[in-house]
Every structure is written in structure tokens, then in C-alpha cells.
N, C-alpha and C positions, 0 to 999 in steps of 0.2 A: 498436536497443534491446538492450542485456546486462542481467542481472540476474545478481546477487551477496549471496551470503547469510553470514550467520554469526550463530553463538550468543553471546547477551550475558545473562547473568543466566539468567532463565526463559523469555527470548524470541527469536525468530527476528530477526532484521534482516536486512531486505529491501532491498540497493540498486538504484534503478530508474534505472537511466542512458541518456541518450536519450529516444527519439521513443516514446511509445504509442499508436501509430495502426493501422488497419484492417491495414496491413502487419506492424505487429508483436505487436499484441495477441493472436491464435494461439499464436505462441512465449511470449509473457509468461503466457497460460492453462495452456498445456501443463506448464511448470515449476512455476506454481505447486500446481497440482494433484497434482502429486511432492513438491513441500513438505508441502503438509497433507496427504498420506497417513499421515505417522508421528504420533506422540505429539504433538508440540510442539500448545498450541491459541493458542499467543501470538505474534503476526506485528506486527514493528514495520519499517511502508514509509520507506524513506529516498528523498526526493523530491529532495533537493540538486541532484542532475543532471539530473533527470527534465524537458527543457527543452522539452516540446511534450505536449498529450494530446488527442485526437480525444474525438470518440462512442464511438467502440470503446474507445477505452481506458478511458472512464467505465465503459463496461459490466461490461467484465472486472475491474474494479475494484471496482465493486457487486457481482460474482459470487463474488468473491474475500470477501468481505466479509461476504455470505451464507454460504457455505459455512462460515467460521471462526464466526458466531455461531451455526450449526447442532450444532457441534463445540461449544457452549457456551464459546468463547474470545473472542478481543480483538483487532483491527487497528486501527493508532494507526497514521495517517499523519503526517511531520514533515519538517519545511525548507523546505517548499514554494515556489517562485518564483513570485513573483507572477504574471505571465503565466498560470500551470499554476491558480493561485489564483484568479484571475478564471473562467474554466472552469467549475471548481469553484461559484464565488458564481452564476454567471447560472442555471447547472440547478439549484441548490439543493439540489447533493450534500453543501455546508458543512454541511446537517443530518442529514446523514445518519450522516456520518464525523467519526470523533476526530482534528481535526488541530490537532496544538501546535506549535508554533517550532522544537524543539530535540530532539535523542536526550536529553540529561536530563530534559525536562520528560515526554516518554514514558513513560522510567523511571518516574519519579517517578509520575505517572499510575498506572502499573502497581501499584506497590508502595503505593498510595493507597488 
């Protein structure tokens, strides 16, 4: 798992490339929790790559998730692969989390 970040507008974007499993979600925790230490409260996940997600990586995902609406901000998940999306549908995390199609419709979302 890498992760890759940069600033777009007023928000963080997050690329999540690889596996999020028991084995990497630690490292996925650690960094993000370096992310939302500063200002930024707006965290946009790019799933494009993201081609595998455990239990674990739902968690830190939901952790991740908390922590930024504690911060009174936003995480917008987007691209997501189906495989990654099914996941998602059977725990009923789809309700939990903001996930649209695209980095625009993201945007868009944001600036909405």
C-alpha cells in the first residue's frame, strides 16, 4: 500500500494505491494521522488503485472518517473499483461514507 497526497482547491487528495489490509493499514493510520494534524479539514480518498480492502482497512477508514468529522470537515471517497465496492455494500459502510464516481463530482460535492 503507498499513499500520495496533494492539495486541489481546499482539499487534501488522498491516493490510495494497493492493498488495505491488516498488513498495511498501520502504515495507512500512521500517515494519515500526520495528514489531519494541520489545518486542512477536507480529505478527498482517491480509490482508483485501491485494488484490495480487508476488515482492517474498513476500520482505519471509518477511523479516518471520525476523526475528520470531529474536526468538523469532510471525506469524500471516489473511483472506487467495484471489487473495493462490493466490500463496501455487504458491511453497509455505502452509508456511512460519501462515495461518488469521479475527483469532479467530489469537487463538485464540496463546493455544493
Amino acid at each position: 500500500m503507498e499513499l500520495k497526497s496533494y492539495q486541489e482547491n481546499n482539499a487534501i487528495v488522498i491516493e490510495i494505491i494497493g492493498h488495505l489490509d491488516t498488513m498495511t493499514a498501520p502504515e495507512y493510520e500512521k500517515e494519515m494521522t500526520e495528514m489531519m494534524k494541520g489545518d486542512s479539514k477536507i480529505f478527498i480518498a482517491d480509490c482508483t488503485q485501491l485494488d484490495y480492502i480487508s476488515s482492517s482497512g474498513l476500520r482505519v477508514l471509518l477511523m479516518t472518517l471520525k476523526n475528520i468529522k470531529n474536526k468538523g470537515g469532510k471525506f469524500i471517497l471516489f473511483g472506487m473499483q467495484e471489487s473495493v465496492f462490493e466490500v463496501f455494500k455487504i458491511c453497509r459502510f455505502d452509508n456511512l461514507f460519501s462515495i461518488v464516481p469521479d475527483k469532479h463530482e467530489a469537487l463538485k460535492r464540496l463546493a455544493g
